[in-house]
N, C-alpha and C positions, 0 to 999 in steps of 0.2 A: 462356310458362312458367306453369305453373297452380300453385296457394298448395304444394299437396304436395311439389314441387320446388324450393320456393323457398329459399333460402338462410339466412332468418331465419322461419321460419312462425312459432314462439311470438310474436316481437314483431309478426309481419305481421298474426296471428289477432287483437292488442289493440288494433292500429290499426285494425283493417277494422269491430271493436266497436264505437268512438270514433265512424268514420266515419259508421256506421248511425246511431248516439245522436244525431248532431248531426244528422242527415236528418231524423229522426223528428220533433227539436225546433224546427225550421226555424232553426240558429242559424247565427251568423257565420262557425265554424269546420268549417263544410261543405267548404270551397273547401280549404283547410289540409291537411286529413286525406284529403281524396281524394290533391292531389300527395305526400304524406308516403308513403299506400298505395299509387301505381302508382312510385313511386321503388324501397322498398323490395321491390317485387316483383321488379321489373325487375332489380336488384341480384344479382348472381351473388356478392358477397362475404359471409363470414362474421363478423357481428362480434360477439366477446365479452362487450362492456360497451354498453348505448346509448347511450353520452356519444360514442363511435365516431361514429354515425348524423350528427352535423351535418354531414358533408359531402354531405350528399344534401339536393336540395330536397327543401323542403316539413319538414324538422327544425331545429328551434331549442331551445335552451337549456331552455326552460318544457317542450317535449314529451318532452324525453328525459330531462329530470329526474323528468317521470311516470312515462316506460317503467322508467325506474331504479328507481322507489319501488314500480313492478306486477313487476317481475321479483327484489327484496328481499323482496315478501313470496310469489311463488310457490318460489324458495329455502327461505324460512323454512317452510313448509307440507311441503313435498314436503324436506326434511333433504338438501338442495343446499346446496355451498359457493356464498357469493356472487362471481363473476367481480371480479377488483380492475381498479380505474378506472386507464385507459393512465396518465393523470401517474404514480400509485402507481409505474407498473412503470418509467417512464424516472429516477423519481428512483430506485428498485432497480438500474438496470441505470449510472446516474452514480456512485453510493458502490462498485459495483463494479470499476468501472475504475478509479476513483481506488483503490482496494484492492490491484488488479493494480502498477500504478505503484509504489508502495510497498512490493510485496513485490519487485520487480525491485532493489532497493536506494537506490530515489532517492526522499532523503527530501523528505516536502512540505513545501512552505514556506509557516509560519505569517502567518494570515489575521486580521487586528483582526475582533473578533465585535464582529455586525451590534447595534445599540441596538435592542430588542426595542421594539414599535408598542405605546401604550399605547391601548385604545379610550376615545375621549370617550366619558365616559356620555351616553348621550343623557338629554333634557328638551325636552319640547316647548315651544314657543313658549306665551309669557302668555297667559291668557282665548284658547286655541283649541279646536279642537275636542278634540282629546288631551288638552289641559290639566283640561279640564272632566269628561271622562269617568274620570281617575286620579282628581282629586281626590274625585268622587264618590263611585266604588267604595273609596276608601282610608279611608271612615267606618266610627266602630267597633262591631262587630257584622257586618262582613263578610270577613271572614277565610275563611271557609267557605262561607257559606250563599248567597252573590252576590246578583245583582240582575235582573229580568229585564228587558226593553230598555224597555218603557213608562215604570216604574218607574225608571232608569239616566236617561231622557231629562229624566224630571221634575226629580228630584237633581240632575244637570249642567247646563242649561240655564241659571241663574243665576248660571253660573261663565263661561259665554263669552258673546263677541263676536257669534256667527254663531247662527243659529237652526237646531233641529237635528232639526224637521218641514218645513222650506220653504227652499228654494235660497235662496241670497241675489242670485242676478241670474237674471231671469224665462227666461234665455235657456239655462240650465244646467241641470242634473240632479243635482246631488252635493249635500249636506248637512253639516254639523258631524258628523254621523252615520259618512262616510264613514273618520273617524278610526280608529275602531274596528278597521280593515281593518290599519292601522297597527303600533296594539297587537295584532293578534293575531298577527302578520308576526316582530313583535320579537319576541314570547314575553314581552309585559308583563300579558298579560289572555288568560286560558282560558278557553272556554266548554264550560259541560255543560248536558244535559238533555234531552230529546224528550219531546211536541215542544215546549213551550215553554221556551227556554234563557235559562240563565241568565251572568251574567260575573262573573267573581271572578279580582284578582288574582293572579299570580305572586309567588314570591319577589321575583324583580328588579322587578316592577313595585311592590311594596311601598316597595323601597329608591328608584326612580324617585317614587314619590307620596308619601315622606318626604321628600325633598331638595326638591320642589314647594311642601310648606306649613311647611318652613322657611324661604322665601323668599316664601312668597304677598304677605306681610302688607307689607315695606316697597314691592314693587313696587306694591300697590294704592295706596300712599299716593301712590306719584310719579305714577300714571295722574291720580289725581284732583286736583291739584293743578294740571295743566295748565290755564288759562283759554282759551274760544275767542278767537281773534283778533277784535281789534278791527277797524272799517271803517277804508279808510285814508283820510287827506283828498282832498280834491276839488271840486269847486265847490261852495261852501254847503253846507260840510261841517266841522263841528269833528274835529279829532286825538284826543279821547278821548269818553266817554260825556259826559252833559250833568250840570254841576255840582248839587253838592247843594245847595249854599246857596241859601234860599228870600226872594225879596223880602219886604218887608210892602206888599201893597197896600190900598188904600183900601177898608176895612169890604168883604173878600167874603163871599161867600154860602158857609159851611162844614159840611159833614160833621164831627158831634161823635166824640171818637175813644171804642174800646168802653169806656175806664171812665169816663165820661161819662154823665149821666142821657139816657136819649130817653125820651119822652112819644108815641110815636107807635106803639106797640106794637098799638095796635087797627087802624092802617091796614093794608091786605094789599092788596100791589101785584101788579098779575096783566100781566105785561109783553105788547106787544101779538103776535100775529105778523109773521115780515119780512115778510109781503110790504104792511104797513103802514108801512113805513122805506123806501118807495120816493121818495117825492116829500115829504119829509122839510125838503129845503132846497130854495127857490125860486131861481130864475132871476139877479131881480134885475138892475140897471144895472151898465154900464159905470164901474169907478171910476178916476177924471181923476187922482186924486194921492192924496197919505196923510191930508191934509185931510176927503177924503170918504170917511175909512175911517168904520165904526163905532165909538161909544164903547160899554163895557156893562161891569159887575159879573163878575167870572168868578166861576164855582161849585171851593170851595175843597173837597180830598181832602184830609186830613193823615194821617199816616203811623199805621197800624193800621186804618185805617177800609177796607182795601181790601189784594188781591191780586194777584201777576202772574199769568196766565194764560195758553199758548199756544192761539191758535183755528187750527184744524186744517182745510182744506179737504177737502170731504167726498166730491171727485176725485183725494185723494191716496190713489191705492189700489197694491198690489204686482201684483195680476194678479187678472182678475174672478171666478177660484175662492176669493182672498186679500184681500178688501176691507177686513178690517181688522188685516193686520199691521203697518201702523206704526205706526195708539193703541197697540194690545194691547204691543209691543215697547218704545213713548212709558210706557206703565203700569209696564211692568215696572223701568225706571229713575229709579221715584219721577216723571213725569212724565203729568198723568192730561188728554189735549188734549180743548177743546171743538173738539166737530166741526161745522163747518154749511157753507154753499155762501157763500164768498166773492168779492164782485164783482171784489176784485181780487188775485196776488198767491197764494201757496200756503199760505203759513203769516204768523201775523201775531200781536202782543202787543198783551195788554190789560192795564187795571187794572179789576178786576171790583170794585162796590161791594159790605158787605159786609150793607150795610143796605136792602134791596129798596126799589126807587119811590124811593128819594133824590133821584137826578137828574131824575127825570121830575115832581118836586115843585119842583124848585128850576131847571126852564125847557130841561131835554136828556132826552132819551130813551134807553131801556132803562136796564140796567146794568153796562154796558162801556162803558171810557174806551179809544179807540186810541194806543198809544206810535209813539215814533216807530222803531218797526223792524218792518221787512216782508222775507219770503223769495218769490223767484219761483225753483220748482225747475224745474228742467229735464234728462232723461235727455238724453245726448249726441245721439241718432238723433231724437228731438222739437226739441230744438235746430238742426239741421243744417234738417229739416222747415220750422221757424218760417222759417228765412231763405229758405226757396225760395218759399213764399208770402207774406211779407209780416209774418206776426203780429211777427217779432220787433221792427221795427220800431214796432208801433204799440203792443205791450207795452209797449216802452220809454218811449215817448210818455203811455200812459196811469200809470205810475208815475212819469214826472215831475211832472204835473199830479193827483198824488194829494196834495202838499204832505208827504206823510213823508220824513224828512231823511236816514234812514239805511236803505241798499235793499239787499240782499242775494240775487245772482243766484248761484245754487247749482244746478251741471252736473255731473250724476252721471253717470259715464263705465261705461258699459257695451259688453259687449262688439260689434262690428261689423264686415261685412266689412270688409278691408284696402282692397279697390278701392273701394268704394263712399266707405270715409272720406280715403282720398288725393283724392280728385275734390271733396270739400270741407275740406278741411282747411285750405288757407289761406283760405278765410272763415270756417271756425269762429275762428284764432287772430286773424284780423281784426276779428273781432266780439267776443272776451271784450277785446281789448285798447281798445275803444270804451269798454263797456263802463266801464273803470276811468280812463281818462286822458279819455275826454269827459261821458260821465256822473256819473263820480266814485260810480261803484256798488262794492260791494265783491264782489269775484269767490271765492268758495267752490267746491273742486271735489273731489271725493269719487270712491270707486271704487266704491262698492256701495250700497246704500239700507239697510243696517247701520251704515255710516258716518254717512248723513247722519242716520239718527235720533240716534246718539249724540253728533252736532253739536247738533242742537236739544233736545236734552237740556240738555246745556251751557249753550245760548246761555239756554235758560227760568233754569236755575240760576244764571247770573250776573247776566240782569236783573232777577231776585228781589231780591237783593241790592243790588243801585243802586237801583231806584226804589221800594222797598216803606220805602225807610229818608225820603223826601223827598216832599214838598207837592206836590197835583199843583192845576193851576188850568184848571179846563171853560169853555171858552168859550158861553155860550148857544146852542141852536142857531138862536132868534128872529133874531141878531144876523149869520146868515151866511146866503150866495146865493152861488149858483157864478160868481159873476165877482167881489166880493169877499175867497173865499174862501183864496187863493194869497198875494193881496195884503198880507192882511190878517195871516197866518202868516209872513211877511216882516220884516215891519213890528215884529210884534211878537220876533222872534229878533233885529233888528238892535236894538231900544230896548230889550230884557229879556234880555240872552243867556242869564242867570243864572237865569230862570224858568221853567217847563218847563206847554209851554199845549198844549192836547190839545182835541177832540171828541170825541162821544159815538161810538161805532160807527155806529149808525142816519144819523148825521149823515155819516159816513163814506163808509157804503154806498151812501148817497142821490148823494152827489159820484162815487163812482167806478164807478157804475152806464154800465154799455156802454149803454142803451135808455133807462130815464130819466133824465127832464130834460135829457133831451138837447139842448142849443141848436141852432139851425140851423149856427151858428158851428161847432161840436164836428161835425154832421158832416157838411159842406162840408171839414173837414179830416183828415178821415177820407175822405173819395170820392175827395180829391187824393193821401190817401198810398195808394191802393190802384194807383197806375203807380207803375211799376217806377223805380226813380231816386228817387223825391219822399218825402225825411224827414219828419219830425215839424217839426224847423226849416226847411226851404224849405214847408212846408206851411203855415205860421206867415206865414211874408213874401208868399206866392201872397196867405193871405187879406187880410193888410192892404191890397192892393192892392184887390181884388175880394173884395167881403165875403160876397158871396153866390153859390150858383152858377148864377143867373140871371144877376149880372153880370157872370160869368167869362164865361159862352156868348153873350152882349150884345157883348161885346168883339173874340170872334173875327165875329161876322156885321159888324161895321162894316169888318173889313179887305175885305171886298168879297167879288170871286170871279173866277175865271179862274186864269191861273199867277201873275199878280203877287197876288192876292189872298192864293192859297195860297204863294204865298213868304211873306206876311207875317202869318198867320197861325203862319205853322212858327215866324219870330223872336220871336214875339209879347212871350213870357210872358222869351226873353233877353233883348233889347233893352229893357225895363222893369225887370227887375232885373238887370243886366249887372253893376252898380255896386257890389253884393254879394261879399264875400269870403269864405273859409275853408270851412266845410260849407254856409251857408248861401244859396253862390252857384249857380247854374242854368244848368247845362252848357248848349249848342245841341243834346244829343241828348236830353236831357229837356225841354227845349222842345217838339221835333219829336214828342215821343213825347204832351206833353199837346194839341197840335195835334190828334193823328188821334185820339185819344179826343174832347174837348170841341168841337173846330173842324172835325171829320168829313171831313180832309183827306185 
């Protein structure tokens, strides 16, 4: 059957248009319009309305709502009546028979009338992307004249949550932008202009962006009242932030506060670069008990003399066309982060002095004091990663032995295959539940990297407030060595709970440096966590045994050689810690497994 015979050519001739347009444009709805045009061909029926047409493939609801609105306005043009849509005619051809019925003499019997549907007005969700775009457009002077979308984006963006030039998950396409699609759906927001267009309000969308900033004001208040959560307890862990109350101790060494005379106005301190905070703190001995801790003066911070600060890991980026939308996002909510390359940990707090070279006069380096709160962020698919290789493990390991009390692991859930994350899933929930009830970390978990800056937001704006109000007390950095160093912050939270004792950053970096000052100690225990099985804590008991890994490999050559040789080398490392309980004890197949690595079994 060729189009001239066909039973609908007008609508046949706008589909086979369609069908070419989408050829042309290489688009998706090539496949669509072909079965739509060999359906409709093929078709020997006549149909009067195209709302008819959905029983034919290849027609759905969207397409024959076009053919509708193409054949309305070839009617309108050419002074045709427009064809009325079948429902029209069945409710025509229903009030008629009920008409017939009742002229036969049988009267109808009365019907309770239906409660007429009221529509909810719509309102869009607080700080969204609709939310931001009404309230923008609804400022006065736009009644008329609109706005054009640069311009629109600028205005709303300070009204929402999402950003509305950049996806907010790396893995998406759509933007706060996409709202718009919304309001123009409802008939809240018109656009005119070619070619640069502009948007301006509807009536309803007026009455919609009045009822928005009648209500803006007390919802903002209850958003910002919310405080982030606290860390919860856990081993060596207080239940709330660390008290204010400040000891007196014996004549420290203090930071005058700023209305205070300083005489040192002529000095001008030129801080060094990091990669002079390397080897910062020395080695040092083994210390035997609390007797052989250090004695020393700590360097006194009183309250004015200094600021909280968030320092900002300079790998925390959204995607490498994107490197700096989380400062830029962190600026915009009053929160302005130092960024540098952090040895440990993703984001972390300081108290920045406010008077250059202080500390570096008075026995610590630079000018930053480390608090005791550190974030290690992790997207969910980096997460799942760290544990197939190992890092997670020894992350965890190197933030125990950073001595900061309060650790915040923060897993931004992004989107992922289904199969991919059922195949880890109960190690993902196995490992945040470690995590909390053995490390005693506080587990944060976010759905978008929107969320988590406006956590760290937060978290900067409530530590401001704690400790910018109280004393802080610098430990020398003369006075610490990495084997005192844990001991010694110990020591001093069990005899001062009530004090709040800090290092310098430099002193910090130097400690939690993956390469420097590395002990042979530090990584002998690091070679042992790299098989599969061997924690941070059995890696800890391997060394007490065998302190070196000359001795470790010492140990397996004396079991001899042959099969009894290598049978006993396989028990070696159980049968020496067998005695061991709970995490810390040493299955027979992580034995076996440190055999064929160290004992060449």
């Amino acid at each position: 059957m060729s189009q001239n015979t066909c039973a609908n050519p007008l609508l046949l001739e706008w589909v086979k248009e369609w069908w070419e347009t989408a050829k042309e444009r290489n688009s998706k709805g090539v496949t669509t319009y072909k079965h739509a045009y060999d359906s409709l061909k093929a078709c020997p029926i006549t149909f009067e309305h195209p709302s008819s047409l959905q029983q034919l493939k290849g027609f759905g609801p969207k397409l024959c709502e076009r053919l509708t609105e193409k054949l309305r306005a070839h009617c309108e043009e050419n002074g045709l009546p427009m064809p009325p849509h079948p429902s029209s005619k069945k409710r025509a051809s229903k009030s008629t028979a009920a008409t017939a019925i009742q002229d036969d003499g049988e009267p109808e019997p009365e019907r309770p009338a239906k409660k007429a549907r009221t529509a909810k007005p719509y309102v869009p969700a607080y700080r969204s992307g609709a939310y931001a775009l009404l309230v923008a457009l609804s400022k006065p002077g736009q009644e008329v004249v609109g706005m054009p979308k640069a311009e629109l984006i600028q205005e709303a963006q300070p009204h929402c949550d999402s950003s509305f030039s950049a996806p907010s998950d790396p893995s998406k396409f759509y933007t706060a932008w996409n709202s718009m699609k919304t309001l123009l759906q409802k008939e809240l927001v018109y656009e005119r202009g070619r070619p640069l267009k502009r948007y301006a309000l509807t009536d309803e969308g007026w009455e919609v962006a009045k009822r928005i900033r009648q209500t803006a004001v007390p919802q903002a208040n209850t958003s910002s009242a919310t405080n982030p959560p606290v860390a919860t307890a856990g081993p060596n862990r207080p239940n709330a932030l660390p008290s204010v109350a400040r000891p007196a101790l014996s004549e420290p060494i203090s930071l005058l506060d700023d209305d205070e005379d300083d005489n040192t106005d002529d000095l001008i301190y030129q801080p060094p670069p990091a990669t002079e905070f390397a080897n910062v703190v020395a080695e040092g001995t083994t210390v035997a008990d609390d007797a052989a801790l250090p004695h020393f003066t700590p360097i006194r911070l009183a309250p004015g003399t200094f600021t909280v600060e968030l320092l900002l890991d300079n790998r925390e980026i959204r995607a490498k066309i994107d490197r700096d939308y989380m400062q830029e996002e962190l600026a915009k909510r009053g929160v302005k982060p130092i960024v540098r390359s952090l040895e440990l940990g993703d984001a972390l707090w300081v108290a920045r002095c406010k008077q250059p070279g202080f500390l570096a006069r008075m026995g610590a380096e630079g000018d930053d004091v480390v608090l005791d709160w550190i974030v290690e962020r992790k997207r969910l698919d980096d997460l799942i990663g760290s544990l197939r290789d190992g890092r997670f493990h020894e992350q965890k390991f190197r933030l125990r032995r950073s001595g900061v009390q309060n650790v915040i692991y923060l897993v931004e859930e992004t989107s992922m295959d289904a199969v991919q994350f059922q195949k880890y899933e109960e190690a993902v929930q196995s490992a945040m539940a470690s995590m909390q009830v053995v490390n005693g970390y506080f587990l944060k978990q976010t759905q978008k990297m929107d969320d988590t800056i406006r956590y760290l937001a937060s978290m900067t704006k409530m530590l401001k407030s704690v400790y910018e109000a109280k004393t802080l007390y610098v430990i020398p950095t003369a006075v610490l060595t990495t084997k005192n160093y844990l001991p010694l912050m110990k020591y001093l939270r069990k005899t001062q709970p009530s004090s709040s004792h800090h290092i310098s950053y430099p002193a910090f970096a130097s400690l939690a440096s993956k390469s420097q000052n590395m002990a042979l100690r530090d990584l002998f225990l690091k070679m042992l966590m790299c098989t599969k099985g061997v924690t941070g804590e059995k890696a800890i008991e391997i060394q007490k045994v065998w302190r070196t890994p000359y001795e470790f490999v010492k140990a397996f050559e004396q079991c001899g050689s042959g099969e009894e040789g290598k049978r006993r080398k396989m028990d070696l490392v159980a049968n020496r810690l067998g005695h061991l309980v709970g995490r810390k004890k040493i299955s027979k197949a992580v034995s076996q497994k440190l055999a064929e690595v160290w004992g060449e079994v």
